[in-house]
C-alpha positions in Angstrom: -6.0 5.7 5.8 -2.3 6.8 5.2 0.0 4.1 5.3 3.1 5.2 6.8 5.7 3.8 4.6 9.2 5.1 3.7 9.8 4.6 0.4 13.1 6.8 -1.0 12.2 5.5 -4.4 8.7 6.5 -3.9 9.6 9.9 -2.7 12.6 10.7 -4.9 9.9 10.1 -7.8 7.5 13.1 -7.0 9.1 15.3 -4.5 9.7 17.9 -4.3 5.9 19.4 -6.0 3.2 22.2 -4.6 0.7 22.1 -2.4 -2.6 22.3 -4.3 -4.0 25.1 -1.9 -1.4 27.2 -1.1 1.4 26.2 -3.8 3.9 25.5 -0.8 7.1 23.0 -1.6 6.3 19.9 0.3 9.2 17.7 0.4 7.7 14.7 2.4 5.3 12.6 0.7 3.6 9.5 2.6 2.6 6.1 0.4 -0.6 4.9 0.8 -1.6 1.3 0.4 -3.8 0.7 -2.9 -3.6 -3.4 -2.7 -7.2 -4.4 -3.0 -8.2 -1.3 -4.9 -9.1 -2.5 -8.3 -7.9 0.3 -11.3 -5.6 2.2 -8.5 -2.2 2.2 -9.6 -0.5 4.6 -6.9 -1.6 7.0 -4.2 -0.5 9.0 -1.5 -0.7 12.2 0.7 1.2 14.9 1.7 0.9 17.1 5.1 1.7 21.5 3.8 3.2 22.7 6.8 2.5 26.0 5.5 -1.2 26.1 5.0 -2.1 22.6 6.7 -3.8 21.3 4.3 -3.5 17.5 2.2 -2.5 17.0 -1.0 -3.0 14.2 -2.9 -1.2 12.4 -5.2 -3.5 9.9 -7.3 -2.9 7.3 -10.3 -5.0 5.0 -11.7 -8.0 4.4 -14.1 -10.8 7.5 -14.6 -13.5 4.6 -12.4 -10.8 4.2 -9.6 -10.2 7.9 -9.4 -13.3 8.6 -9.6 -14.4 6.3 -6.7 -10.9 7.3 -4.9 -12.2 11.0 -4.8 -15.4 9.9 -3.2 -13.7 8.1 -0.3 -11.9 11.2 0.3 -15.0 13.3 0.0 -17.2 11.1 2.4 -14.1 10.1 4.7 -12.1 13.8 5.1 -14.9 15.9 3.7 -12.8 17.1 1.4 -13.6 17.8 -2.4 -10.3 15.9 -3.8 -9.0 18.3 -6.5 -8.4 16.8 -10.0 -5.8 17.7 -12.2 -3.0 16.9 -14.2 0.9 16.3 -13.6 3.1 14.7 -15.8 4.1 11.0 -14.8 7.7 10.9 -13.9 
């Protein structure tokens, strides 16, 4: 569930970054809601208008992302890529 908050701090933070299929700019970058998610620190998802896909954009503890990546798995069926980016 994407939570569709504006946040210009949010957004000014990470965009703009590549899309993790196609390596697209995306520039708009939707906040999700990780209250209640024990060990999730930040999270949200961003629509490539060029190849259509999601990207994600995950923070928390290895348990949360790990459980986070599930969800995604069993609720987009979608294998939630992992990497790396440097915080801001």
């Amino acid at each position: 569930m994407v939570v569709a908050i504006k946040d210009a701090n949010f957004v000014r933070l990470f965009a703009p970054f590549e899309c993790d299929n196609c390596e697209a700019n995306i520039a708009e970058i939707e906040p999700m809601d990780v209250r209640g998610m024990t060990g999730m620190r930040l999270a949200a998802a961003a629509f490539c208008p060029s190849c259509s896909s999601t990207t994600w954009v995950l923070d928390g503890t290895p348990e949360a992302l790990a459980k986070m990546r599930e969800f995604l798995k069993e609720e987009h069926g979608v294998q939630a890529k992992t990497g790396h980016a440097l915080k801001p």
